[in-house]
C-alpha positions in Angstrom: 52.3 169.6 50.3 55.2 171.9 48.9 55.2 173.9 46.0 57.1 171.3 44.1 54.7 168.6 44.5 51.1 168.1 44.1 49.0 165.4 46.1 46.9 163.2 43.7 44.0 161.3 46.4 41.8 159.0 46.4 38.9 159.6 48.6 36.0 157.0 49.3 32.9 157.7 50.7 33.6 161.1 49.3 29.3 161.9 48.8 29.0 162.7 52.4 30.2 163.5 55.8 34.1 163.0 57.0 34.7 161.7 53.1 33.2 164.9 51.7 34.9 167.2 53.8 38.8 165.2 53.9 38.0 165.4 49.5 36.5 169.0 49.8 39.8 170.1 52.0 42.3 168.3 49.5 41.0 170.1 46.9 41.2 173.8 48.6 45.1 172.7 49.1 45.0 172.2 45.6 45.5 168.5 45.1 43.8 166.7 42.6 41.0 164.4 43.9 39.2 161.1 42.8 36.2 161.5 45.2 34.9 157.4 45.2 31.4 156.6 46.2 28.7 153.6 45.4 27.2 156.3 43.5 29.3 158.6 42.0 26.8 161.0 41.2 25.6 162.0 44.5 29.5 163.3 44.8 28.6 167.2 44.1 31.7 169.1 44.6 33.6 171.4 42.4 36.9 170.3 41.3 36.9 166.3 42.5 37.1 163.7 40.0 34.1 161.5 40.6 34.1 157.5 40.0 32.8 154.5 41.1 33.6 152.6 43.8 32.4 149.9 45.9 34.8 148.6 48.1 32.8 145.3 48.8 33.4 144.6 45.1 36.5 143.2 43.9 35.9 144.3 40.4 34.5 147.6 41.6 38.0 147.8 43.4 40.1 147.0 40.3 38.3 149.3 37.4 39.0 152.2 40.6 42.4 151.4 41.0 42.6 151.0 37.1 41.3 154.6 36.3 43.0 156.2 39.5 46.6 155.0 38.5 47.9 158.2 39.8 47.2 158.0 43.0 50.0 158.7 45.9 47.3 159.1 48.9 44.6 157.0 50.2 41.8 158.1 52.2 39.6 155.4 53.0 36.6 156.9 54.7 33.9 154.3 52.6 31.8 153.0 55.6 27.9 151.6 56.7 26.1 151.4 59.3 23.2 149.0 59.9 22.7 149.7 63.1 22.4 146.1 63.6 23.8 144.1 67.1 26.1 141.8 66.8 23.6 139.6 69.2 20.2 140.8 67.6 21.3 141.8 63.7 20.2 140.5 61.2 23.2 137.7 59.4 22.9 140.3 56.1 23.4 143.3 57.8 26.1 141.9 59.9 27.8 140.6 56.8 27.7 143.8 55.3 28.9 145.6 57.7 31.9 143.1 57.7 32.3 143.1 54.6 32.9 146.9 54.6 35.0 147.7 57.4 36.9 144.6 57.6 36.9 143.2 54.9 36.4 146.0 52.6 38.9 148.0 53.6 
């Protein structure tokens, strides 16, 4: 980032591990930051822009990309894991996991 410009991201799964830390970094380089999550209030860092986001939601994705206009970076950290085989899982937790790194993102 150069002294001319200033990074505008959006970060999802920004509540917690990698997400937290890539939104957490962006902001100590001074770029403004949407940190996304399912549930924008468990985002507690200083200085990110918290919203709503869940990228297995079309409409989720719209009123994000709505509010977030601004944005010139993408992070897309938003992730689950069900733990669940692909042999032994459970259909739901298979789909959501599909739905969330495949689909999703």
């Amino acid at each position: 980032m150069t002294n001319n410009e200033q990074i505008i991201a959006l970060v999802s799964g920004a509540n917690r591990g990698l997400g937290r830390h890539f939104a957490q970094q962006l902001v100590a380089r001074g770029a403004k930051v949407y940190a996304a999550a399912r549930r924008p209030e468990t985002v507690d860092l200083p200085g990110v822009i918290p919203i709503q986001l869940d990228i297995t939601d079309q409409e989720s994705v719209r009123r994000a990309a709505e509010l977030a206009g601004d944005v010139t970076v993408v992070v897309n950290n938003a992730g689950v894991s069900t733990r669940a085989g692909l042999l032994a899982g459970s259909i739901e937790d298979i789909r959501l996991e599909m739905d969330t790194h495949y689909f999703g993102t």
